[in-house]
N, C-alpha and C positions, 0 to 999 in steps of 0.2 A: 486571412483564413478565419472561418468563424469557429469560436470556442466550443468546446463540447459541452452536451447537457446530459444526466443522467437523471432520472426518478428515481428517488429510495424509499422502499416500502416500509409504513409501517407493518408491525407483527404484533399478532396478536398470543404470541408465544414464542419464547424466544428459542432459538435451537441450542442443542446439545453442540460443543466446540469440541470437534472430534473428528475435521477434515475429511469429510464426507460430501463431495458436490450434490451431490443428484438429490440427496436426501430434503425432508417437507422441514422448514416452506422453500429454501433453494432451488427448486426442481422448478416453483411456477413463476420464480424471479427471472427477469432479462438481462443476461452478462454485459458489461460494458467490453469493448477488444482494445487493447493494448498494441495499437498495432502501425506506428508513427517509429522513424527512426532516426537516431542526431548521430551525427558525425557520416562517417561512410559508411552504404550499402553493406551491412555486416554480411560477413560466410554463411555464420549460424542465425538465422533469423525464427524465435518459438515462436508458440502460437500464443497468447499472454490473454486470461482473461479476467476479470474482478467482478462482482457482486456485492450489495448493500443494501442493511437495511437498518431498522430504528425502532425501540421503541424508549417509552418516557425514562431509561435511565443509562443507555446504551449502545451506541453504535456497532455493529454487527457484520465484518467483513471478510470474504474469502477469495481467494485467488486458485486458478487452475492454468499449471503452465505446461504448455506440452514442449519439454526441453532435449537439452541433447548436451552431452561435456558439463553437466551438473556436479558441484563439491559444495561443498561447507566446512571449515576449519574453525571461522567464530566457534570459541569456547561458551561465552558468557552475552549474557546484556549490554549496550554500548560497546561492543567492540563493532569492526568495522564490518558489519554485513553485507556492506555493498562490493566488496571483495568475491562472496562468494554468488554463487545462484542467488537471488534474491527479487523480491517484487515490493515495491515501494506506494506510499499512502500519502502525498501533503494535501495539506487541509487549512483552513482558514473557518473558524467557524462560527460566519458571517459572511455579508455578500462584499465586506472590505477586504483587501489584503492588506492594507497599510497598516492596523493594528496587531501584525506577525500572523505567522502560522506552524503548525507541528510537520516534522517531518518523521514517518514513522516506518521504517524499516527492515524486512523482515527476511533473513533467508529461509533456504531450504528445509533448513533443518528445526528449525522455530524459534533461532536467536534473534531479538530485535534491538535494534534500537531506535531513538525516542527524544527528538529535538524540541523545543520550542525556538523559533527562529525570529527574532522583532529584527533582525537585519542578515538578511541573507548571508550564512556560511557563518554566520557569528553567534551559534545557537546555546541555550541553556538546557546543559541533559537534563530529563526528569528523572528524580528519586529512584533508587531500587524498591523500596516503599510505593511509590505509584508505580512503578512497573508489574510488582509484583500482583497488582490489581487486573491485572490484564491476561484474562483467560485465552492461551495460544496451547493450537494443536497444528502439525503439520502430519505430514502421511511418510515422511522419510526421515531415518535416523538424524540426531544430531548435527553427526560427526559424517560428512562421505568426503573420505578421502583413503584411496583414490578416487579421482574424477572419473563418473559414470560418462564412458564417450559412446554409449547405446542409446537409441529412444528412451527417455524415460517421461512418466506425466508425473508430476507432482504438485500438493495441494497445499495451501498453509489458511490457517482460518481464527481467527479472534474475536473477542469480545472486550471492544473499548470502552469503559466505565465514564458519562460525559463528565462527572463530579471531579477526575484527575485535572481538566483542561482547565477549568474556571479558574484555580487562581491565576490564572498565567496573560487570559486576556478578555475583554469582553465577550462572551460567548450567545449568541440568536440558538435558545434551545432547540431541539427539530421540531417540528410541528406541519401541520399542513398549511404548505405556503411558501415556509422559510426557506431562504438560497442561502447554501456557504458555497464558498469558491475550493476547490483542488485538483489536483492531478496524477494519476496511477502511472508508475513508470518500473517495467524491467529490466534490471542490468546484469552483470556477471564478472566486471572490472579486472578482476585476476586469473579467470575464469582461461580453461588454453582456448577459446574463441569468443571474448568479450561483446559486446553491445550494450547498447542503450536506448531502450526503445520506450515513446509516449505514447498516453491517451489522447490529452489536448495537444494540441499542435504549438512546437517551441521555437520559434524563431532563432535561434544561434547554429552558428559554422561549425562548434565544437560542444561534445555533449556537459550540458548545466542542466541540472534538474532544478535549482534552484534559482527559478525564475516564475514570484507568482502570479507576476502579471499577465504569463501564460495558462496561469490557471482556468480549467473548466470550471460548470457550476453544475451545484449537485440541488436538487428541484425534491422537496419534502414530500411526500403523498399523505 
């Protein structure tokens, strides 16, 4: 199966981080669909979508998930977000994987965490200092629990600073032209109706997000 490609706009202004979809310049940007799934035909299948863009000091990215049986319990940064509602970011930023990649994690409610991975599942958390760098807003409380079993849409939206990444590995700044390799993925792990669903398409039996050889590539504008 052929890997996915995405364009990321540059901006010529960078938005307000205040999880808002529709709002400018997001309105005239093209969603990437989240919409690939590992392990078995989940019950609950969202509708998962991401957005991205760039400019010279900044990666820029939000998520719109139209969910159902939605919680959050993460307290803090680095705890386990993939436990709760959650929409996930790995990245490679470059067109290599083999000199590692971030995996960066976000639930519902705006707790992340924040890998650099030079060997899959064997990752170096980043600083609360470089986290603290990273402007997140999401559209629902912290804290939901109990789990919403209603329709609910929820948004989570940030602002990656590129300056945190550099010490960690070689980094191709974005520009027009430049490919990094990654991959968008929804899960819910603890969730009373889990799944796990990709952007690019993941070859395994059983759900691995950490696989970057399945990585997409994201295409500079």
């Amino acid at each position: 199966m052929v890997p996915e490609k995405y364009l990321v706009t540059k901006l010529e202004a960078p938005p307000e981080i205040n999880a808002l979809w529709d709002k400018a310049p997001w309105k005239n940007i093209a969603p990437l669909d989240i919409a690939r799934f590992m392990g078995k035909n989940p019950d609950h299948f969202p509708r998962a979508q991401a957005k991205l863009a760039y400019d010279a000091q900044a990666l820029y990215v939000i998520f719109r998930i139209e969910d159902c049986y939605v919680r959050a319990v993460a307290q803090k940064n680095q705890d386990n977000v993939c436990f709760d509602s959650c929409a996930e970011f790995f990245f490679s930023p470059g067109p290599d994987v083999e000199g590692g990649y971030f995996n960066l994690e976000t639930n519902c409610g705006g707790a992340m965490l924040l890998n650099f991975q030079k060997i899959p599942r064997q990752g170096a958390p980043l600083s609360d200092n470089e986290l603290s760098q990273i402007k997140i807003a999401g559209s629902l409380p912290k804290i939901v629990d109990p789990e919403i079993t209603e329709p609910a849409t929820w948004i989570v939206e940030y602002r990656l600073p590129l300056a945190i990444l550099e010490k960690y590995r070689k980094m191709l700044k974005p520009a027009s032209g430049v490919e990094w390799r990654a991959n968008f993925y929804k899960c819910a792990d603890k969730t009373s109706h889990p799944h796990w669903l990709t952007w690019s398409f993941v070859d395994r039996p059983n759900p691995d997000f950490h696989v970057p050889k399945s990585f997409g590539t994201l295409v500079f504008k």
